[in-house]
N, C-alpha and C positions, 0 to 999 in steps of 0.2 A: 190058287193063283199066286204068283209072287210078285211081292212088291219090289220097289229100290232100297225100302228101309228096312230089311231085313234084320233081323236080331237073334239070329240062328248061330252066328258065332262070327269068328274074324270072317273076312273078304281075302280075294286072292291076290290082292295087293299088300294086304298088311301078315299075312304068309310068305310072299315074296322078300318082302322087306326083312323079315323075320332071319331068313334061310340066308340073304344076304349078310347080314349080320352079325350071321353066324360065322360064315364060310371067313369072315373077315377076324372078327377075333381070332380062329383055329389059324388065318395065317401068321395072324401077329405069335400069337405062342410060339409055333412054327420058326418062325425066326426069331426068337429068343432064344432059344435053347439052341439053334442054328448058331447063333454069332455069337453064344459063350461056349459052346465046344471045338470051335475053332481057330486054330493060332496059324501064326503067317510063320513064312519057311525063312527058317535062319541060312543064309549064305556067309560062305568063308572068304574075308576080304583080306588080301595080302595087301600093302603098301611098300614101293620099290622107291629106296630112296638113292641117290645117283652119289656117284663117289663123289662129285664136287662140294658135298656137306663134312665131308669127314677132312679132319685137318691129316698134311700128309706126313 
């Protein structure tokens, strides 16, 4: 017969909590090595300056 106070090992809450846990640190790693291997795109900016700057 089983009791509530079992002492057979963890419960399938503190398993649960366990596997969450888990799943959560492997995303943090995940996005660390995610957001230092990745660099933002360099675009080529021209600036058009108008002939009224230029003495004539």
């Amino acid at each position: 017969m089983r009791g509530m106070g079992r002492s057979e090992g963890l419960g399938v809450g503190a398993w649960l909590l366990i596997l969450v846990g888990i799943l959560v640190l492997a995303g943090a790693v995940a996005l660390t090595v995610y957001g230092g291997s990745v660099r933002p795109q360099q675009h080529e900016v021209e600036q058009v300056i108008s002939n009224d700057r230029f003495p004539s």
